[in-house]
C-alpha positions in Angstrom: 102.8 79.8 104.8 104.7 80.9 102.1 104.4 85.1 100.8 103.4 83.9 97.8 100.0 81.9 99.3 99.9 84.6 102.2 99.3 87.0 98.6 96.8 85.2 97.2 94.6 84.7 100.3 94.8 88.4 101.2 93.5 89.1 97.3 90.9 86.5 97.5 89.6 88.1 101.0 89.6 91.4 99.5 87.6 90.3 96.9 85.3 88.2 99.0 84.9 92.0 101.5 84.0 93.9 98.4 81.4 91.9 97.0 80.3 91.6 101.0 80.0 95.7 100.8 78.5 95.9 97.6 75.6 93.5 98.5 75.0 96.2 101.6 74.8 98.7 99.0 73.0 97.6 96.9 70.7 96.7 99.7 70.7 100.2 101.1 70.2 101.9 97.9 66.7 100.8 97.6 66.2 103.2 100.1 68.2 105.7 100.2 71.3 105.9 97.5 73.4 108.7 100.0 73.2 106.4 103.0 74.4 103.5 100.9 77.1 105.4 99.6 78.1 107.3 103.0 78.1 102.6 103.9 80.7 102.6 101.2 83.1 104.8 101.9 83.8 103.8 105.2 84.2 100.4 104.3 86.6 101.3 101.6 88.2 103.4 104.1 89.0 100.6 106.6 89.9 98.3 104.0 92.4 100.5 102.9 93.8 101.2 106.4 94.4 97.7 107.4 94.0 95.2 104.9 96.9 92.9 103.8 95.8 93.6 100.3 95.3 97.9 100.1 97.0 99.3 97.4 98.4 101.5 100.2 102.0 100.5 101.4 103.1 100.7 105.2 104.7 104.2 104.8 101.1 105.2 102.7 99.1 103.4 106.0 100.7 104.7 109.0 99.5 108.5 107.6 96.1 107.4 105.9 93.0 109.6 107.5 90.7 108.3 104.5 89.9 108.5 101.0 89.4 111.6 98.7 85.5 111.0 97.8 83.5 114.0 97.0 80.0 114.4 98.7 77.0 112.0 97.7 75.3 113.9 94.8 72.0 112.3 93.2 72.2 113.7 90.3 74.9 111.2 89.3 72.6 108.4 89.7 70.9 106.6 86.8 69.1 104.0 86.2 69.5 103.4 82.6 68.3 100.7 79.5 71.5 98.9 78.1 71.3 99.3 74.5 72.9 97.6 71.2 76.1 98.5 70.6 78.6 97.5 67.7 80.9 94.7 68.1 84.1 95.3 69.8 87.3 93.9 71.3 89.8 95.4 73.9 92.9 93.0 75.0 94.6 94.4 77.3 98.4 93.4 77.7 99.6 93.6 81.8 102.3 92.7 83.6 100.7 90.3 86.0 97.4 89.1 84.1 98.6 88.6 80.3 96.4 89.9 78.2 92.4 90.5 79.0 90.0 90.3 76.7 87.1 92.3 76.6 84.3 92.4 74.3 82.1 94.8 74.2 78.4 94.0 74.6 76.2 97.3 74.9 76.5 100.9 75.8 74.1 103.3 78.3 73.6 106.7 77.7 73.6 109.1 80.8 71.7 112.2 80.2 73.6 115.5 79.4 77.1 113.4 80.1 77.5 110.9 77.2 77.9 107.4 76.3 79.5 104.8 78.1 80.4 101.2 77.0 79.8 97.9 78.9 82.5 94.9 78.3 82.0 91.6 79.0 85.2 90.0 80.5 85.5 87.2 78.1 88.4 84.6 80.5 87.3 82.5 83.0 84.6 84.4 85.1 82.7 86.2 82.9 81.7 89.7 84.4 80.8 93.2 83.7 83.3 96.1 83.3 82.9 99.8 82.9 85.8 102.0 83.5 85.1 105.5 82.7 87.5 108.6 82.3 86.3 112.0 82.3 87.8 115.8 81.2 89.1 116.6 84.7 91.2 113.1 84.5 95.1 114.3 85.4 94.2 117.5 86.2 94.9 119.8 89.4 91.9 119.0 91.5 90.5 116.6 89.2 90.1 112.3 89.0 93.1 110.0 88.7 94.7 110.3 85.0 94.4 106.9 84.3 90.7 107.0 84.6 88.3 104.9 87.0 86.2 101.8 87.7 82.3 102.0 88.1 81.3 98.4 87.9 84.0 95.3 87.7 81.7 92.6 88.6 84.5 89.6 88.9 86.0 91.7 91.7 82.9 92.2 93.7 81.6 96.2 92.2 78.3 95.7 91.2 76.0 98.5 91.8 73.1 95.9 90.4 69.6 96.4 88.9 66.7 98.6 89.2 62.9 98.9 88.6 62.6 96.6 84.9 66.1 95.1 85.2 68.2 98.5 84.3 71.0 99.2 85.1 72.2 101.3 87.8 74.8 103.8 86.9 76.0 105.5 90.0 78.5 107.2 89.4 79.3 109.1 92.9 81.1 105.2 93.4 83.8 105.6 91.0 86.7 104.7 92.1 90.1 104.5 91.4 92.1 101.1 90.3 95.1 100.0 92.4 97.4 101.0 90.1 96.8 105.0 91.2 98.2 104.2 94.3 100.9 101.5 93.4 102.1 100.8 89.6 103.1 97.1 90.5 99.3 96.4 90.2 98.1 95.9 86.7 95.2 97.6 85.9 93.0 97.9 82.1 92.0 101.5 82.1 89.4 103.3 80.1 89.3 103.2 76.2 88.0 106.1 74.1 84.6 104.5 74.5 84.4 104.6 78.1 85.9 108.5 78.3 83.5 111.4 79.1 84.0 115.0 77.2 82.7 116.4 80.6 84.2 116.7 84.5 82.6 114.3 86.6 83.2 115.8 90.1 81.8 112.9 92.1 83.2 109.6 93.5 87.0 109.3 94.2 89.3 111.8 93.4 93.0 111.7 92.1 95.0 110.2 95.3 96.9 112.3 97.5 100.5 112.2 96.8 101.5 111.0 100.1 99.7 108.1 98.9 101.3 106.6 96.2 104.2 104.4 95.6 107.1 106.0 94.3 108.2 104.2 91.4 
């Protein structure tokens, strides 16, 4: 099999394991939100580890002991209406993808923390995306510069809906994009709509520098 396939496959398996975890979650959550999350981050943790497609190189894997993911707190958690929100378009150039459309299709607001906008990924798939940045984003002790994903339903993140179809806003499972840990992924980070005026000290922190590619 040539690298090139051996690529794709791993990517499309990755994919095919996150939406796999996510349906736990979501399944868990129902219950109890801390359990499903504590599901999570082991399964992110041995996906990164030993999966053909981590973000995490060889030299990164042979000294991972797991993620930087701050304690489950439920205060994070929302269930929220999706509300009207004015038109808007965000195409994002990358190196890999072209350029991504995204329109943006409503907005939830998270008490005491702000606004965030939902985009619809308008190429073939469809999906929901929400990054989100916050104020502690490239700072000492804070969440990767760049920003981070909530939901990205073509990849698999989907934290689903609660009681009367809301939405559910976690947002202890932020996570970072590949591109913290390696720059030859291309990632669309957060817009000014998507970017918090507060520190959100939950979900995953900025990676470890032992972690990351060196460019």
């Amino acid at each position: 099999m040539t690298p090139a396939a051996q690529s794709v496959l791993a990517v499309a398996d990755w994919r095919r394991k996150t939406a796999a975890i996510y349906a736990q979650v979501r399944s868990a959550a129902a219950e109890d939100p801390a359990a499903a999350h504590a599901l999570w981050v082991r399964a992110r943790d041995e996906m990164f580890a030993s999966h053909p497609a981590s973000a995490l190189g060889p030299e990164a894997k042979a000294v991972f002991a797991g993620l930087d993911i701050a304690p489950y707190d439920p205060a994070y958690r929302f269930e929220v209406e999706v509300q009207d929100a004015p038109e808007g378009r965000m195409d994002v150039a990358t190196g890999t993808d072209g350029v991504v459309p995204f329109e943006r299709v409503g907005l939830v607001e998270l008490d005491g923390l702000g606004t965030l906008s939902l985009w619809a990924l308008r190429s073939y798939g469809g999906g929901i995306f929400v990054p989100l940045k916050d104020s502690s984003a490239g700072q000492d002790g804070g969440t990767y510069g760049g920003g981070r994903y909530l939901l990205d339903t073509i990849k698999g993140a989907d934290l689903g809906q609660g009681a009367g179809g809301r939405l559910v806003v976690d947002l202890n499972f932020a996570y970072n994009p590949s591109c913290a840990y390696d720059a030859a992924w291309a990632c669309p980070l957060a817009p000014p709509d998507n970017t918090l005026a507060v520190p959100l000290p939950v979900g995953e922190m900025a990676p470890a520098k032992h972690l990351v590619a060196d460019l």
